[in-house]
C-alpha positions in Angstrom: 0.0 0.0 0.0 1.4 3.6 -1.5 2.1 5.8 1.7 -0.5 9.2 1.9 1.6 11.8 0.8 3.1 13.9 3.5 0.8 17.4 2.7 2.7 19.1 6.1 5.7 18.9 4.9 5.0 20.3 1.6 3.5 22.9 2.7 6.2 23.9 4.8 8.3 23.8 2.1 5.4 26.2 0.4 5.6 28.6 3.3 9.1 28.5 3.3 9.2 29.2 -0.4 6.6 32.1 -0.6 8.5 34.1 2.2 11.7 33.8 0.1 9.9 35.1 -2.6 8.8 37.8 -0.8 12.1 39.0 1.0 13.6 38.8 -2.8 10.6 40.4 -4.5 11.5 43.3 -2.1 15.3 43.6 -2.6 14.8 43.6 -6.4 12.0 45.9 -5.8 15.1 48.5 -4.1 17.1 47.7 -7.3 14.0 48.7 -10.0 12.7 51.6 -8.1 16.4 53.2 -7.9 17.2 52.3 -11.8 13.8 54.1 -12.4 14.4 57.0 -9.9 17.9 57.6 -12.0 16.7 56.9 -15.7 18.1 53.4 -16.5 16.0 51.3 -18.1 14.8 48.1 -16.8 14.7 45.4 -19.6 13.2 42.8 -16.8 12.4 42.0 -13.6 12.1 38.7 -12.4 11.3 36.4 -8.9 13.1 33.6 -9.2 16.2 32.1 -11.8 16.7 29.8 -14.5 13.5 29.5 -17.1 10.9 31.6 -17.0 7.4 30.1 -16.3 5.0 33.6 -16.9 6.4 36.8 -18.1 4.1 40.1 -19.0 5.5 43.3 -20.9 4.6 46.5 -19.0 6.3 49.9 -19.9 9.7 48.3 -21.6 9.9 46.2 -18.4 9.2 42.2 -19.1 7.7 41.2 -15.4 8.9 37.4 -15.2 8.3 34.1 -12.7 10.9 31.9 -12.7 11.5 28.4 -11.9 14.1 28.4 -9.3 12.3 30.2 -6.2 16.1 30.7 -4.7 17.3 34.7 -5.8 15.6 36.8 -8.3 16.8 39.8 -10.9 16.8 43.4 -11.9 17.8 43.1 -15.6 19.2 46.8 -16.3 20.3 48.2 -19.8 23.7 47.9 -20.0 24.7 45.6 -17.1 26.8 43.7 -19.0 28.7 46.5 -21.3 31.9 45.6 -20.0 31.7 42.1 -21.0 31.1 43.5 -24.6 33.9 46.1 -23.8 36.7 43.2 -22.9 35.5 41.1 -25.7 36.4 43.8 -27.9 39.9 44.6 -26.1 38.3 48.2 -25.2 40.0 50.4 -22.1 36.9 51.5 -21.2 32.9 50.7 -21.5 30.8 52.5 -24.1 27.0 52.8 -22.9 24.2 54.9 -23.8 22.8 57.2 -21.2 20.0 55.1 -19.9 22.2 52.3 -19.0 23.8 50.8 -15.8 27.4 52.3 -16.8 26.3 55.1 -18.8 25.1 56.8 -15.8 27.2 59.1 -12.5 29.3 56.3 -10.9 27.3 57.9 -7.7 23.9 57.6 -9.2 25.1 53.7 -10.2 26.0 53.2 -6.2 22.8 54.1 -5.0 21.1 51.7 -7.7 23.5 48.9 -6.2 22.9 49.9 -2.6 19.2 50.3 -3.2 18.6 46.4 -3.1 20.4 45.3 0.5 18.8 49.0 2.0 15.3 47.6 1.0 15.9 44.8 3.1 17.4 46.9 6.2 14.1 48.8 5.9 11.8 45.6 5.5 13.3 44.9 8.9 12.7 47.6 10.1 9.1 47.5 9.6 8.7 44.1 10.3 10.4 44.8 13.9 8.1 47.8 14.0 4.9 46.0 13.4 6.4 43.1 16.2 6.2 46.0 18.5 2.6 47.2 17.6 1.5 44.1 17.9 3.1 42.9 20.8 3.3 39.4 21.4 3.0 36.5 24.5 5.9 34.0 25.2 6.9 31.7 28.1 10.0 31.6 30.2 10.7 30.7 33.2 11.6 32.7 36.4 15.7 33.9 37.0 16.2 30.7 39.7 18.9 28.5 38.1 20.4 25.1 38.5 23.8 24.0 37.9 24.1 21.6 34.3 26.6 19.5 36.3 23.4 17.9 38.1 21.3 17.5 34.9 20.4 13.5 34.3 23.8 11.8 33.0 25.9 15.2 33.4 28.6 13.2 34.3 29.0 10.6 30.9 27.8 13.9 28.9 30.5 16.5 30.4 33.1 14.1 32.4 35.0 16.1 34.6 34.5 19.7 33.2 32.8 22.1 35.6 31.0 24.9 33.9 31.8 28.7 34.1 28.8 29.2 36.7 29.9 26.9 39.1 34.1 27.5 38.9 32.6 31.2 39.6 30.7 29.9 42.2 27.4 30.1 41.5 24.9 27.3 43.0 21.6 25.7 42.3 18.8 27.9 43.7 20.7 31.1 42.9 18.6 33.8 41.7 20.2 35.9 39.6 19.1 39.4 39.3 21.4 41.1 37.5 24.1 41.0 34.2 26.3 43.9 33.9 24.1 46.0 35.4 21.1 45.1 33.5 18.2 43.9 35.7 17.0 40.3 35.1 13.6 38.9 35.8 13.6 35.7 33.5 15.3 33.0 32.4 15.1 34.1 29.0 17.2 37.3 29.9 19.8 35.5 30.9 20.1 33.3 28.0 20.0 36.4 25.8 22.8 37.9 27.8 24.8 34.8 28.0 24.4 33.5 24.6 25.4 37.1 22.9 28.6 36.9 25.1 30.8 34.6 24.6 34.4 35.0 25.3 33.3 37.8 27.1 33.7 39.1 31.2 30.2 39.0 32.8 29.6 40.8 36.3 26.7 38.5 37.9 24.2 39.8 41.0 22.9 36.8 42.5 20.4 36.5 45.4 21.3 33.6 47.9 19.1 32.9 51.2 18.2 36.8 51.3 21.8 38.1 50.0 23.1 39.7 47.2 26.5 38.3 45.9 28.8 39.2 43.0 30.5 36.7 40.5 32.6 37.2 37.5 33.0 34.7 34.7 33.6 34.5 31.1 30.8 32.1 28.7 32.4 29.4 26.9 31.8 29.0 23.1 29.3 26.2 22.6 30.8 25.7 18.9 27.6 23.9 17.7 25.1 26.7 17.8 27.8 29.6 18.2 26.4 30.6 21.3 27.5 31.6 24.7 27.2 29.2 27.6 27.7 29.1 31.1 26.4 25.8 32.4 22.8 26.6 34.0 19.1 25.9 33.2 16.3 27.1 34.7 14.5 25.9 37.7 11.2 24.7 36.8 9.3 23.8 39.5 7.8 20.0 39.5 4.1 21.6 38.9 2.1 19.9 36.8 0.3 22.0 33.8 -1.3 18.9 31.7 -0.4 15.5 31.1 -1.2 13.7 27.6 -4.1 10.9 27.2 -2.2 7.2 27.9 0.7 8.8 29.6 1.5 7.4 33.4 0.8 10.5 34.9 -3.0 10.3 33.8 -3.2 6.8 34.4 -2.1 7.6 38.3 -5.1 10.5 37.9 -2.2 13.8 38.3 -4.3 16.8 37.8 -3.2 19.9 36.5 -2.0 22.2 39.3 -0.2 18.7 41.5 3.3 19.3 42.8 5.3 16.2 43.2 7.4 16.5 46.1 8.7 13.0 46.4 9.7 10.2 44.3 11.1 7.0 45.6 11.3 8.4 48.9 13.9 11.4 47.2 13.0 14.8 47.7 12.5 16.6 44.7 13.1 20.6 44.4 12.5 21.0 40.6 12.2 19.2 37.4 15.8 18.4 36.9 15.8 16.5 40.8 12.6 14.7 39.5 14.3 13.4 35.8 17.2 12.5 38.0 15.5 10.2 40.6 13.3 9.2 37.7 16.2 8.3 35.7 16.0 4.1 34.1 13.0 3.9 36.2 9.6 1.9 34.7 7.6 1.9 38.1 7.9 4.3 41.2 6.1 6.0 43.9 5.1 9.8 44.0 4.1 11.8 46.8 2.6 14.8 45.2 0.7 18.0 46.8 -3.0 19.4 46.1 -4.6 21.9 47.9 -2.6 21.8 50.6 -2.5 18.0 51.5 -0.3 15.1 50.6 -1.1 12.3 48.4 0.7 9.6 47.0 0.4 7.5 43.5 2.4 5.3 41.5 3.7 5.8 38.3 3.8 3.1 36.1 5.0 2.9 32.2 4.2 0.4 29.9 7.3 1.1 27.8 7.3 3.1 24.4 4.5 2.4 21.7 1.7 4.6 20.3 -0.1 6.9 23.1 2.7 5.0 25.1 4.8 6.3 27.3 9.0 6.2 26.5 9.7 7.0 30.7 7.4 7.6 33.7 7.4 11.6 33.2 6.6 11.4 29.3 3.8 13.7 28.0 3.6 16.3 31.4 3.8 19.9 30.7 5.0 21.6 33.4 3.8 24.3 34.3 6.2 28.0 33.1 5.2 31.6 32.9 3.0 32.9 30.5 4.5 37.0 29.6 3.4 39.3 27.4 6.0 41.8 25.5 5.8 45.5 25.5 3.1 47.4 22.7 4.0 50.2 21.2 2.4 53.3 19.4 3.5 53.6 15.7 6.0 56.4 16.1 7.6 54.6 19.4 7.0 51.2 17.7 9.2 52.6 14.8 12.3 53.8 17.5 11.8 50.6 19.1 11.7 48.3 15.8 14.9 50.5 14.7 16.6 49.4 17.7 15.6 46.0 17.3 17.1 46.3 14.2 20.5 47.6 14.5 20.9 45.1 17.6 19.8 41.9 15.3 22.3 43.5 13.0 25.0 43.5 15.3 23.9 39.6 16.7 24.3 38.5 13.0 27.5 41.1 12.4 29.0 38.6 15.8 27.6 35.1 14.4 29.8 35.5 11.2 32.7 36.6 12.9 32.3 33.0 15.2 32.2 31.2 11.9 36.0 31.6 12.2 36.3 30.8 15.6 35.8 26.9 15.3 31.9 26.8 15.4 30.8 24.0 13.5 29.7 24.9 10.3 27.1 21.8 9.3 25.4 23.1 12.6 25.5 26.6 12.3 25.3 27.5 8.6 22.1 26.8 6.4 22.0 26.5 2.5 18.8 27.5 0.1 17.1 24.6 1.3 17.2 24.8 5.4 16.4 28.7 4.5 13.6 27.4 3.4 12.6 24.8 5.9 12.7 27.0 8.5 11.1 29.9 7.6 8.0 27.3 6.2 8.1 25.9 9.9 8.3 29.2 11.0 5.1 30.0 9.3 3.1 26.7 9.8 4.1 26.5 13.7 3.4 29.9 14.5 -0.4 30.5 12.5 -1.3 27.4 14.5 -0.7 28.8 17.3 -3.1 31.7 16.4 -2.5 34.2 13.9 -1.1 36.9 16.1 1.6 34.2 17.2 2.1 33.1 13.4 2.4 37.1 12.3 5.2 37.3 14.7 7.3 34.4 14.5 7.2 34.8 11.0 8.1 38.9 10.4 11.0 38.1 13.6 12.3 35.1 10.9 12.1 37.4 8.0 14.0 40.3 9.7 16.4 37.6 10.3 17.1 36.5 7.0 16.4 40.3 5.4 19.3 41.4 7.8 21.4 38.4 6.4 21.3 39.5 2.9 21.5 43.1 3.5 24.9 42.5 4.9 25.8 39.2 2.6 25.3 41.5 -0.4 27.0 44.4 0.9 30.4 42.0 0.4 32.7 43.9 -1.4 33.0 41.3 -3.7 32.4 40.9 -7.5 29.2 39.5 -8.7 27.3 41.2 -5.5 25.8 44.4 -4.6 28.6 45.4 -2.6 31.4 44.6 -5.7 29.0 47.1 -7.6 29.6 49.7 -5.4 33.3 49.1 -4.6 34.0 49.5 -8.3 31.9 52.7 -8.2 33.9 53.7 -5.5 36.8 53.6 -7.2 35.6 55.2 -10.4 34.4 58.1 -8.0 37.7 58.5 -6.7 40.0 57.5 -9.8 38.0 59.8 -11.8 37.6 57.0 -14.5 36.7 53.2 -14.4 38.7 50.1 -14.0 39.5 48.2 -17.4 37.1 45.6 -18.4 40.1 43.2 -18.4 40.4 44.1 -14.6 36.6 43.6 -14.2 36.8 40.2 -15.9 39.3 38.7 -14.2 38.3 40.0 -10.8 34.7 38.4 -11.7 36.5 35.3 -11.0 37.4 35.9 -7.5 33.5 36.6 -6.8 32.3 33.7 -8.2 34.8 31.5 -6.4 33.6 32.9 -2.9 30.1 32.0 -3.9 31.1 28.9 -4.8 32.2 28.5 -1.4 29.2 30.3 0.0 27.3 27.5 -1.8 28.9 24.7 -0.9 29.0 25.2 2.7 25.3 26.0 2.6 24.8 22.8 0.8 26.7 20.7 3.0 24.8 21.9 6.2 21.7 21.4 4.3 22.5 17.9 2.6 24.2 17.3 6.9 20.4 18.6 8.0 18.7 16.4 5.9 20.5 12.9 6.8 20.3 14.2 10.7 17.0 15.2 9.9 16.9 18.3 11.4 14.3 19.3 8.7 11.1 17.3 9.2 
């Protein structure tokens, strides 16, 4: 019997397909409206590459869709003059007045910057709107436990002792404070932490009433390029819901139970509960509700559909539920501008780390995890509600807007930012390079993409036999 066809995964890859589209449509749109604003002509204009499914002829300007979804075009008049111009063994380019070189080297920079700056602004807006909208998400409070007493810490780390607890940090710590910043979640820390690595961190924790001062630097966790310092949060051991079929249902745990006990172990939080839990198919629970003690047992019948794998399969615990910050337009535009420059700056950091031994299968997507992620992006967020969905999917396209705002801006051949280094030095020469020059340095471009590709393949083809996209 054939297999149904798996419609969820296609249409993540539709999701993920019509948001590349978009984010393209709009840096080609920077390149068209700035060829118009300065009288080149615009022979076509295209979504997508290789064969053209539709095209329409408006105003000189053939409008074209395209096979390959990955990249798009602004066909000018006269983009390729210098081609024409080396051919011929010419010093310098001939072009008419309404073509790319037969314009102001000044005009033909701001044609070339047009595209990446239509991006910078897309994110901008899409920030902006993130900030109108505001949006709910669920951490956890500032308490922390030490990852050396995580559930098999010892096989997974051996002997190495984490930044937080060589600093002297313990499990229970609150802490309230990173470089003077205040802290009130979980999730501030880890943005903290994980923008820092390398870097000296002034901690304020609250112990038994106290406030104490630590100092420590965040290792490099070289498989997602982020910070680390070796905590996760405490999560209390309250119960939010259980699945159908799982053990906790079967020993009737309602939402709002606190186990306190397991085995006769005392259990502070979730990560004392896994622990004692640990290789266990049956155990007994103590667990709290309203105020009086009960006790259960917890039973397992292995893993199998509606099965559990452990005894705490399927519980939710229960986490807190925050909503961000709304804005007004004008302060949602400061704020989404801020958002902005300091997403900029994150993804400025994340390529530096690419040469600082982060694994690159891990860290690096190709065309086609692009793609995957923004369509899970998409499908995961809308069904969580549409307010969720609009959100998680403008915070992903800012993402990937910034990325080829500053990908393009390269100064290398074959890119935006090649375009306006050769304007550059036509602005300050006086006159253009040869079209020898150009040619040969066209090879130097096209062999950094080639890299460019390749390691974007290799992460995606690494994804794909991981399966990282499902």
């Amino acid at each position: 019997m054939r297999a149904a066809p798996d419609t969820g995964k296609h249409m993540t890859i539709v999701y993920g397909l019509l948001g590349l589209s978009i984010i393209v449509f709009i840096h080609e749109a920077g390149h068209f409206a700035a060829a118009r604003i300065f009288g080149v002509a615009v022979e076509s204009f295209s979504i997508g590459m290789g064969p053209v499914l539709l095209h329409k002829r408006i105003g000189g300007t053939d409008y074209r869709l395209s096979l390959i979804p990955f990249g798009g075009y602004c066909g000018m008049k006269g983009e390729k003059d210098f081609q024409k111009a080396m051919e011929e063994g010419l010093d310098s380019i001939a072009a008419e007045k309404d073509s790319f070189y037969g314009i102001h080297p000044l005009k033909r920079l701001c044609i070339a910057f047009a595209g990446p700056f239509f991006n910078f602004v897309s994110a901008i807006i899409a920030l902006s709107v993130i900030a109108m909208t505001g949006y709910d998400y669920y951490t956890t409070p500032n308490k922390i436990v030490l990852a050396e007493e995580l559930p098999n810490a010892q096989s997974e780390f051996g002997i190495q002792r984490f930044p937080a607890s060589r600093a002297g940090l313990q499990t229970g710590d609150r802490i309230i404070g990173v470089n003077g910043k205040s802290i009130a979640y979980f999730s501030d820390i880890v943005e903290t932490v994980s923008l820092n690595a390398g870097a000296e961190l002034h901690i304020d924790a609250e112990r038994n009433g106290q406030t104490l001062h630590f100092t420590l630097i965040p290792e490099l966790d070289k498989s997602s390029g982020a910070g680390k310092i070796g905590i996760v949060s405490w999560i209390d051991p309250l119960i939010e819901n259980a699945d159908e079929g799982s053990a906790a249902r079967k020993a009737l745990l309602q939402t709002g139970d606190r186990i306190v006990e397991l085995n006769g172990q005392r259990v502070r939080n979730t990560v004392d509960l896994y622990k004692a839990a640990e290789n266990l198919t049956k155990a007994d629970i103590v667990y709290e509700r309203g105020g009086n003690l009960y006790t259960a047992e917890l039973v397992t019948a292995g893993s199998s559909e509606n099965k559990d794998v452990n005894l705490l399969s399927s519980i939710q615990w229960k986490v807190e539920k925050v909503h961000s910050n709304t804005f007004s337009f004008f302060p949602a535009l400061v704020q989404g501008s801020k958002e902005t420059l300091k997403m900029l700056s994150v993804t400025i950091r994340g390529i530096g780390l690419l040469f600082k031994g982060v694994d690159v299968k891990q860290a690096v997507s190709g065309p086609i995890g692009i793609t995957v992620m923004l369509g899970q992006s998409a499908k995961a967020g809308f069904s969580a509600g549409f307010r969720e969905g609009l959100v998680t999917v403008l915070n992903f396209s800012a993402v990937i807007s910034l990325s080829l705002f500053l990908m393009n801006l390269l100064p290398v051949p074959i890119l935006d930012g090649g375009l306006i280094l050769f304007a550059l030095v036509e602005l300050i020469r006086g006159r253009g390079l040869k079209p020898k020059t150009l040619y040969k340095i066209q090879f130097i471009g096209v062999a950094f993409i080639a890299v460019l590709f390749i390691f974007g393949m290799f992460a995606d083809i690494s994804g794909i036999i991981l399966g990282r996209y499902r």
